[in-house]
C-alpha positions as CSV (number, residue, x, y, z in Angstrom):
1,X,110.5,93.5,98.0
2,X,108.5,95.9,100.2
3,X,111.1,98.6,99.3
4,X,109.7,99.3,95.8
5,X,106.7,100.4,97.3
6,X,108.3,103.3,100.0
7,X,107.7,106.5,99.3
8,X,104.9,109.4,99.3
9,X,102.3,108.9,96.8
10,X,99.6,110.9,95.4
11,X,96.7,110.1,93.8
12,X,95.9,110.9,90.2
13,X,92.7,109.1,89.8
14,X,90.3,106.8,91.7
15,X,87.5,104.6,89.4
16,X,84.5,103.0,91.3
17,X,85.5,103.7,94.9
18,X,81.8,104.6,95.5
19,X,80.8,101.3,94.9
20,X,83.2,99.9,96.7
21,X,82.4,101.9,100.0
22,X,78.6,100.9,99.5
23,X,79.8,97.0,99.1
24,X,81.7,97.6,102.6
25,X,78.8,99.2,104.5
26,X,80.3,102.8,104.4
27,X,77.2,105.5,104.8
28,X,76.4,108.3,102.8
29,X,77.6,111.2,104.2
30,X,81.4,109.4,104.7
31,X,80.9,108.1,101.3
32,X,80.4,111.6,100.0
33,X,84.1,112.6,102.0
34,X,85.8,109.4,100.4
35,X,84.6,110.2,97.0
36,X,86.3,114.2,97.7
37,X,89.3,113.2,99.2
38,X,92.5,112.1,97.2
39,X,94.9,111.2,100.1
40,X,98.2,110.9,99.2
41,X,100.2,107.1,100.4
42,X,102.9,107.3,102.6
43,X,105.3,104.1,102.7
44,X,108.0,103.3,105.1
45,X,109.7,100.7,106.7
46,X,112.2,101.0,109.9
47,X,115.3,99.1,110.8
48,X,112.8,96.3,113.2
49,X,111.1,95.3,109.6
50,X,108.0,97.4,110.6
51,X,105.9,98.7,107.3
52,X,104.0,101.7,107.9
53,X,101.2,102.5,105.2
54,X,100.4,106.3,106.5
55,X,97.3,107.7,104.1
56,X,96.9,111.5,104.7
57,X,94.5,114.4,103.0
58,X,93.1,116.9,104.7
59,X,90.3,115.8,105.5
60,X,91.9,112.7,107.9
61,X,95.0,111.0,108.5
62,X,95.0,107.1,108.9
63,X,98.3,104.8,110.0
64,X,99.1,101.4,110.3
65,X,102.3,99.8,111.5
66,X,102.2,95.8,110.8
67,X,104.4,92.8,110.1
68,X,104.6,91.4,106.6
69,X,102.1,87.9,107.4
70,X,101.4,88.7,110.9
71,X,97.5,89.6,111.9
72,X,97.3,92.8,113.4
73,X,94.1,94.8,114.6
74,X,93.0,97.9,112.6
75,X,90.5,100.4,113.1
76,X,89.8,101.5,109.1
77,X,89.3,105.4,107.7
78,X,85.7,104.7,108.1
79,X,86.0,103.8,111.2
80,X,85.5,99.3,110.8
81,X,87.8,97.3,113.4
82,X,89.3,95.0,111.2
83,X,91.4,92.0,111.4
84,X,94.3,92.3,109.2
85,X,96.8,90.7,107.1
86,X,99.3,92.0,104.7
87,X,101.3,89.8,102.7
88,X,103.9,90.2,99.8
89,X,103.4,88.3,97.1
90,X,104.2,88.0,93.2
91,X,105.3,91.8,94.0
92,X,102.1,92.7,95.2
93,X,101.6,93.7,98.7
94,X,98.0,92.4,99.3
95,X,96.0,93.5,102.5
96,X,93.1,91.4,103.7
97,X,90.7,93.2,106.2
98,X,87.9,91.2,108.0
99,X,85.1,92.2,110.2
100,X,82.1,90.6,111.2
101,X,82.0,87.7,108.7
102,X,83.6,89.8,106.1
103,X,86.4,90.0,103.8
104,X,87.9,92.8,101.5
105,X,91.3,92.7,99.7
106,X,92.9,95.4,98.9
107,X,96.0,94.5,96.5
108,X,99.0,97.0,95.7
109,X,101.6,96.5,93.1
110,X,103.6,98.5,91.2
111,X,102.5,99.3,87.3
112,X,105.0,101.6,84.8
113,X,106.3,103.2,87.7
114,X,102.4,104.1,89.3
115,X,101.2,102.6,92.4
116,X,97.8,100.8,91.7
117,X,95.6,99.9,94.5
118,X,92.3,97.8,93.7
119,X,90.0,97.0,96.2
120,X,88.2,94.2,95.8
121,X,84.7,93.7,97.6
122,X,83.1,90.5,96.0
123,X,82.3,91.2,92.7
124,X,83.3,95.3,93.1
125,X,86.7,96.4,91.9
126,X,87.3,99.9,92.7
127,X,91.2,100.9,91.1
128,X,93.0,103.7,92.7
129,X,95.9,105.2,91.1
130,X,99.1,107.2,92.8
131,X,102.1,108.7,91.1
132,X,105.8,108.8,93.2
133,X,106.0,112.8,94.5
134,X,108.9,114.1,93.2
């Protein structure tokens, strides 16, 4: 169920993310913004079964309105136009971005009441951790 995940979430701690924006082809200088910024997560979903995965810091605010299993176009926080596919499964809300003969995975579940996101580039696992605002 999607609704375990809605909410606004903000992130405690973020392991490897560097590497992970190098495996994707993100540049220096927006690598050095990433590594800064510690956006919180907003999740919703409205009555037409819409989710909305809304990541806002101050440095820039990124939204995406999809479809559990239906492709959609994205244009990423570093600016990659993506094909992409969210899916539910085993509790985990797993979103699969491609672009130009690639593939990253970025895979959400729900651990002792934290919000885990690992992004998964190949062989580079970068984990980032959120905590429900009260």
């Amino acid at each position: 169920m999607v609704e375990k995940f809605v909410g606004t979430w903000k992130m405690i701690s973020s392991d490897n993310f560097d590497d992970y924006m190098k495996a994707i082809g993100v540049g220096f200088a927006t690598r050095q913004v990433g590594n800064r910024t510690k956006p919180n997560l907003v999740v919703s979903v409205d009555d037409q079964g819409f989710v909305c995965l809304k990541s806002q810091s101050t440095f820039k605010t990124t939204e995406i309105k999809f479809k559990l299993n239906e492709p959609f176009e994205e244009t990423t926080a570093d600016d990659r136009k993506t094909r992409t596919v969210v899916t539910l499964e085993n509790g985990k809300l797993g979103q699969k971005q491609s672009w130009d003969g690639k593939e990253t995975n970025i895979e959400r579940e729900i651990e002792d009441g934290k919000l885990v996101a690992k992004c998964i580039m190949g062989d580079v696992i970068a984990v980032r951790t959120y905590v429900m605002e009260a």
